[in-house]
OpenMM code with the backbone's topology and positions (N, CA, C; nanometers):
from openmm import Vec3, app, unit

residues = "UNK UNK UNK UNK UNK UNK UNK UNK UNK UNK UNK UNK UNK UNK UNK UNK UNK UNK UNK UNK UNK UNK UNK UNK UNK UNK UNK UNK UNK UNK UNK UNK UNK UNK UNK UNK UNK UNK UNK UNK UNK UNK UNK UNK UNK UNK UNK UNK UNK UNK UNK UNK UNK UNK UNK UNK UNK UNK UNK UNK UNK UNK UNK UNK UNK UNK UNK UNK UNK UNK UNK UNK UNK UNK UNK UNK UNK UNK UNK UNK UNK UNK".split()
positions = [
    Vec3(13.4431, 10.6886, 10.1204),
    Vec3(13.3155, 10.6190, 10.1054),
    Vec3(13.1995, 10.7133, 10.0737),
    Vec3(13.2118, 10.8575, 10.0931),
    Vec3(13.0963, 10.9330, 10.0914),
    Vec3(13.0774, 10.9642, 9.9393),
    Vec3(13.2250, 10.9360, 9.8531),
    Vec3(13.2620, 10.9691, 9.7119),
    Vec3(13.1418, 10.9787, 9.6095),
    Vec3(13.0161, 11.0838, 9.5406),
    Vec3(12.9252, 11.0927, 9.5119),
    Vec3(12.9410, 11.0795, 9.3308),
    Vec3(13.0793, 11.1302, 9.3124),
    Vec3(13.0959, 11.1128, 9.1809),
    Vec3(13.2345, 11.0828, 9.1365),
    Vec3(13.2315, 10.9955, 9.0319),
    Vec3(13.3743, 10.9669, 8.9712),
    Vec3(13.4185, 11.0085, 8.8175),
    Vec3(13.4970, 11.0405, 8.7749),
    Vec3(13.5753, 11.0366, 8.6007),
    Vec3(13.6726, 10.8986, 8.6119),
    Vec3(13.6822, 10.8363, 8.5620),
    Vec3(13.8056, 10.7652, 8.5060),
    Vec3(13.8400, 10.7219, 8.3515),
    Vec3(13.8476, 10.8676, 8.3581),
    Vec3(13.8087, 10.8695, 8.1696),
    Vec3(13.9639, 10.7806, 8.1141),
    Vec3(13.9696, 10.7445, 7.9870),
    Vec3(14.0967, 10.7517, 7.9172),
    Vec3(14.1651, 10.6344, 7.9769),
    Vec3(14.1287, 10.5349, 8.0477),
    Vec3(14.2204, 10.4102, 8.0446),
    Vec3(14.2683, 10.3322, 7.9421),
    Vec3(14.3790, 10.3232, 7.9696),
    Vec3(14.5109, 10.2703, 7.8823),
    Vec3(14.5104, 10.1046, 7.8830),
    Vec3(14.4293, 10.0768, 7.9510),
    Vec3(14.3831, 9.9413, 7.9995),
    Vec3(14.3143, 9.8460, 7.8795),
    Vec3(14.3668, 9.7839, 7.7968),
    Vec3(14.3231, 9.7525, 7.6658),
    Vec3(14.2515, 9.5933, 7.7130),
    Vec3(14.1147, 9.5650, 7.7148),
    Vec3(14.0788, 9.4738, 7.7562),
    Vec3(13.9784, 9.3857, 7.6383),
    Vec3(14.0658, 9.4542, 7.5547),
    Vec3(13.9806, 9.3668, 7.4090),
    Vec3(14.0986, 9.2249, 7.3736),
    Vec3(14.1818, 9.2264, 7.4241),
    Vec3(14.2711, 9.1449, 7.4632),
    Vec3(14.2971, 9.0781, 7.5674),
    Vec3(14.2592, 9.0054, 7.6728),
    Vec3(14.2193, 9.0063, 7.7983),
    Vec3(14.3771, 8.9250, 7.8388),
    Vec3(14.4406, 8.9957, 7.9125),
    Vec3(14.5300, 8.9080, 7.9667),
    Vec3(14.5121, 8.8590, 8.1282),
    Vec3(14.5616, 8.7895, 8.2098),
    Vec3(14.5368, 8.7600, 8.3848),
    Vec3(14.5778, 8.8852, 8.4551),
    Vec3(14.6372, 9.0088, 8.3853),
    Vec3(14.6896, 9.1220, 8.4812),
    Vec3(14.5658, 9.2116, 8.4377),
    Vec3(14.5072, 9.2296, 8.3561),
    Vec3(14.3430, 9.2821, 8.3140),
    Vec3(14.2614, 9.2130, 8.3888),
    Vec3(14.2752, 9.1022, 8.3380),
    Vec3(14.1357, 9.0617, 8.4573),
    Vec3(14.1322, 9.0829, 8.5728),
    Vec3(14.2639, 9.0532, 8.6561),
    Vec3(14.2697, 9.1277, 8.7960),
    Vec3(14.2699, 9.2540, 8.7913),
    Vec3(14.2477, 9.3587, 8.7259),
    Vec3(14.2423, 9.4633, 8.7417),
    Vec3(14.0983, 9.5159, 8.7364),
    Vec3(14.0234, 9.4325, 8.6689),
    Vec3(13.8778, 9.4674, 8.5991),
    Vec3(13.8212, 9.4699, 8.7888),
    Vec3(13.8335, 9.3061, 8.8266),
    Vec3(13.7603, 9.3137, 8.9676),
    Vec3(13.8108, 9.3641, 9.0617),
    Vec3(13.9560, 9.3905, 9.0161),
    Vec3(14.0022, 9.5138, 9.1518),
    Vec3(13.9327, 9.6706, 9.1135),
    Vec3(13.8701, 9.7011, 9.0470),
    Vec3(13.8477, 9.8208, 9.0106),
    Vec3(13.6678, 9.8087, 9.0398),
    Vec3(13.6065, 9.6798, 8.9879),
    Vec3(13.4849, 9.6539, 9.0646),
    Vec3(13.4696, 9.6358, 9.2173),
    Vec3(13.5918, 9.5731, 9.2868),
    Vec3(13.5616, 9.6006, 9.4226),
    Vec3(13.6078, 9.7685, 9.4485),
    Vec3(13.6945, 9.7495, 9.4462),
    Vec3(13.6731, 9.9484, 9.4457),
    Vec3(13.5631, 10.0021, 9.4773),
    Vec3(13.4914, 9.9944, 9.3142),
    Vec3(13.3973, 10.0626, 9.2965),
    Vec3(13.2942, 9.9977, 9.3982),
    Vec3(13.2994, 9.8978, 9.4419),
    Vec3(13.1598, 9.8728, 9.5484),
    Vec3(13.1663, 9.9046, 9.6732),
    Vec3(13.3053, 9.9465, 9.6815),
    Vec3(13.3440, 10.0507, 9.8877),
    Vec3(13.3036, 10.1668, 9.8394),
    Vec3(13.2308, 10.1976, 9.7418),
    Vec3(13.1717, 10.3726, 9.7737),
    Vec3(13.0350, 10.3828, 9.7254),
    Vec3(12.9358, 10.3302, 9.8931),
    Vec3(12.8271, 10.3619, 9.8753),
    Vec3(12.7132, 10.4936, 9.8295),
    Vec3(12.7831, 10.5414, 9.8373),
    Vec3(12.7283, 10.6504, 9.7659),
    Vec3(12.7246, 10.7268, 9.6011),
    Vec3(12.8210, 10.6302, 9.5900),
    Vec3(12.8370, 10.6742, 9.4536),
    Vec3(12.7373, 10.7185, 9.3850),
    Vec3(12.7168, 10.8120, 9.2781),
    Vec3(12.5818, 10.7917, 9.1866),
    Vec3(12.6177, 10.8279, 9.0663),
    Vec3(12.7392, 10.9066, 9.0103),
    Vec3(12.7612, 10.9567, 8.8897),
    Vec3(12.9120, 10.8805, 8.8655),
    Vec3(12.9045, 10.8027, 8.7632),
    Vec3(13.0234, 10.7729, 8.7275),
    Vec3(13.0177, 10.7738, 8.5773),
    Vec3(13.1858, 10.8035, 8.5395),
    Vec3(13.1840, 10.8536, 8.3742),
    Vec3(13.3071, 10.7325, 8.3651),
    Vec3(13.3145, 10.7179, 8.2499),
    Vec3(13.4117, 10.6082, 8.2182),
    Vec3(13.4607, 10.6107, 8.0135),
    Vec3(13.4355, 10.7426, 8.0011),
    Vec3(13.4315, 10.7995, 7.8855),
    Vec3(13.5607, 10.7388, 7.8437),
    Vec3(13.5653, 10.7173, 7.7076),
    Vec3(13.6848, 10.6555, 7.6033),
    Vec3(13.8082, 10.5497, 7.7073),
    Vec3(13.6870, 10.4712, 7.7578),
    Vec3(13.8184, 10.3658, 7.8426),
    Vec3(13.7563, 10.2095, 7.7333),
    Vec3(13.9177, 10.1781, 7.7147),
    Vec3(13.8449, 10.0621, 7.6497),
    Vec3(13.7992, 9.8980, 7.7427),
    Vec3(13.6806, 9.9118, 7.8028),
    Vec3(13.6306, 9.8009, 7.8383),
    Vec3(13.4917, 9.7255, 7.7967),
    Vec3(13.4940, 9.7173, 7.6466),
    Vec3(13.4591, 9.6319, 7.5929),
    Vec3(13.3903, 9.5019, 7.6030),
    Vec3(13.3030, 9.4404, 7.6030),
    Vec3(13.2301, 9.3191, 7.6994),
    Vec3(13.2791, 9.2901, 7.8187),
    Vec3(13.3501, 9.4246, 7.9241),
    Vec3(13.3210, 9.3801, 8.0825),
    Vec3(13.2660, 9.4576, 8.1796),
    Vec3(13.1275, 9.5378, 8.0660),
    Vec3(13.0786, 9.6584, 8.1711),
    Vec3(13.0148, 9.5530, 8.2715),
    Vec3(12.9664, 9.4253, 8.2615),
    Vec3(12.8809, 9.3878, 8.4015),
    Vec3(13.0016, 9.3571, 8.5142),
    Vec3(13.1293, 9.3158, 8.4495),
    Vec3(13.2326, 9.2835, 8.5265),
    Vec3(13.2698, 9.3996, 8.6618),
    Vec3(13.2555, 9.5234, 8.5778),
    Vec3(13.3276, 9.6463, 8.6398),
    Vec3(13.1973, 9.6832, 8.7197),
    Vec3(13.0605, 9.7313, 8.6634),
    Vec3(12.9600, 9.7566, 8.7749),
    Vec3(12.9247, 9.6534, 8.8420),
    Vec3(12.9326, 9.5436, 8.9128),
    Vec3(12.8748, 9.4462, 8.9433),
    Vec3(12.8649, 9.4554, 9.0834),
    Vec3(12.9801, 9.5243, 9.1741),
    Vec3(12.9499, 9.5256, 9.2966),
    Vec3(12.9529, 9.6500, 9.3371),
    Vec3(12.8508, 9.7656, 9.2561),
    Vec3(12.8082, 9.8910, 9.3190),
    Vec3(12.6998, 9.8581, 9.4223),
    Vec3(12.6710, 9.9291, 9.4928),
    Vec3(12.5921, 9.9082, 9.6314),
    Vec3(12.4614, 9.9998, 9.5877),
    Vec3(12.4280, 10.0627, 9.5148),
    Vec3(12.3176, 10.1291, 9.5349),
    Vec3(12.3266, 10.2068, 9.3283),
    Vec3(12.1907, 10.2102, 9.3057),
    Vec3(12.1944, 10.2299, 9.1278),
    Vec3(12.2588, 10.3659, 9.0951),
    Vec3(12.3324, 10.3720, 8.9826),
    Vec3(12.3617, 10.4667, 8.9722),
    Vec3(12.2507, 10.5393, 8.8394),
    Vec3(12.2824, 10.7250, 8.8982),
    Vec3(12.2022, 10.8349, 8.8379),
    Vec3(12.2357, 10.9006, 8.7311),
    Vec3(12.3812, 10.8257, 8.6987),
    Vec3(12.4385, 10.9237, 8.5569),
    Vec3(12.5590, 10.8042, 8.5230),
    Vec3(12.5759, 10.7383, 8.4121),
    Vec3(12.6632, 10.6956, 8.3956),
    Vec3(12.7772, 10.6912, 8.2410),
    Vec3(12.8303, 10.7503, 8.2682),
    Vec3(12.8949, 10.7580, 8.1079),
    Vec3(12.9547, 10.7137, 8.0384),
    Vec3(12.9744, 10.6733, 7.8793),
    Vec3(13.0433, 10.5835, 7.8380),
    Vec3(13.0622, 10.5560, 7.7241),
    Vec3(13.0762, 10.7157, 7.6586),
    Vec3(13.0933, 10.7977, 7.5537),
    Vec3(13.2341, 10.7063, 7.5272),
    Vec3(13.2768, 10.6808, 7.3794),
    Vec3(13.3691, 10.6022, 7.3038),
    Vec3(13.4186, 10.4757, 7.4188),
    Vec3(13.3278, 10.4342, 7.3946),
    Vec3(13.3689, 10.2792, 7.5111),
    Vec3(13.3535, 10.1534, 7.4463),
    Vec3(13.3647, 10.1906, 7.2977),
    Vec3(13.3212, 10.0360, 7.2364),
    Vec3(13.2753, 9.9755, 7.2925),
    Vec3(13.1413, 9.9452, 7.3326),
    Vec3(13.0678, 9.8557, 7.4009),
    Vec3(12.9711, 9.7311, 7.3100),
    Vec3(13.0057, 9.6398, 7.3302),
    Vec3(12.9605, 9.5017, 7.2699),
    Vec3(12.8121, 9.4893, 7.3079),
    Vec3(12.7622, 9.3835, 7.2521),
    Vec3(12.6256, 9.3664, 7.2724),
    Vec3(12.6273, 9.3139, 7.3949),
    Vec3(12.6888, 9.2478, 7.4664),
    Vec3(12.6431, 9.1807, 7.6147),
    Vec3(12.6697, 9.3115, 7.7018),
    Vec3(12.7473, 9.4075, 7.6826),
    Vec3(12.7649, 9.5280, 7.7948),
    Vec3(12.6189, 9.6064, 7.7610),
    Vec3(12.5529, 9.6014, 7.6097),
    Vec3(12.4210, 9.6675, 7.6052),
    Vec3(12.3212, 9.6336, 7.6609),
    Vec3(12.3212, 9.4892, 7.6751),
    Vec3(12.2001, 9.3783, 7.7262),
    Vec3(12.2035, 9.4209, 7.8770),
    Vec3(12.3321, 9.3613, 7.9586),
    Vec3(12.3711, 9.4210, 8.0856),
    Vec3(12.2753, 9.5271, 8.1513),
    Vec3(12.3045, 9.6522, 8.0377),
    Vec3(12.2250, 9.7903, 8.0886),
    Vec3(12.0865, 9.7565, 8.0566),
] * unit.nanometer
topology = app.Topology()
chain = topology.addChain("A")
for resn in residues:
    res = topology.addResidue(resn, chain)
    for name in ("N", "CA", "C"):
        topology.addAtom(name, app.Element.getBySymbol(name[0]), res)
């Protein structure tokens, strides 16, 4: 929980295709991400999640200070989101 920074670069997780084992994975990876209050730097460089950045940040607990997301094909609703 004290976890201040994350990488989860390079997921294999192809969600431009959305199947029911992606989607459960998207909010298992958003609750995840919301048991570590402390978080502040997270990178998510060349993962393809594609219109579900609000999906995946949605239950962080506190804003984050660095977030990355270098080759992430990101759609216009993940831009709006930010």
């Amino acid at each position: 929980p004290e976890l201040r920074s994350l990488k989860l670069q390079y997921s294999n997780v192809d969600v431009r295709r959305p199947t029911p084992e992606s989607t459960i994975g998207i909010r298992c990876l958003a609750g995840q991400l919301g048991m570590l209050p402390s978080l502040r730097e997270l990178n998510l460089g060349s993962s393809r999640l594609s219109g579900n950045l609000r999906q995946i940040l949605c239950d962080l607990q506190a804003p984050l200070e660095s977030l990355e997301l270098a080759f992430c094909s990101l759609l216009p609703a993940d831009l709006a989101f930010l």
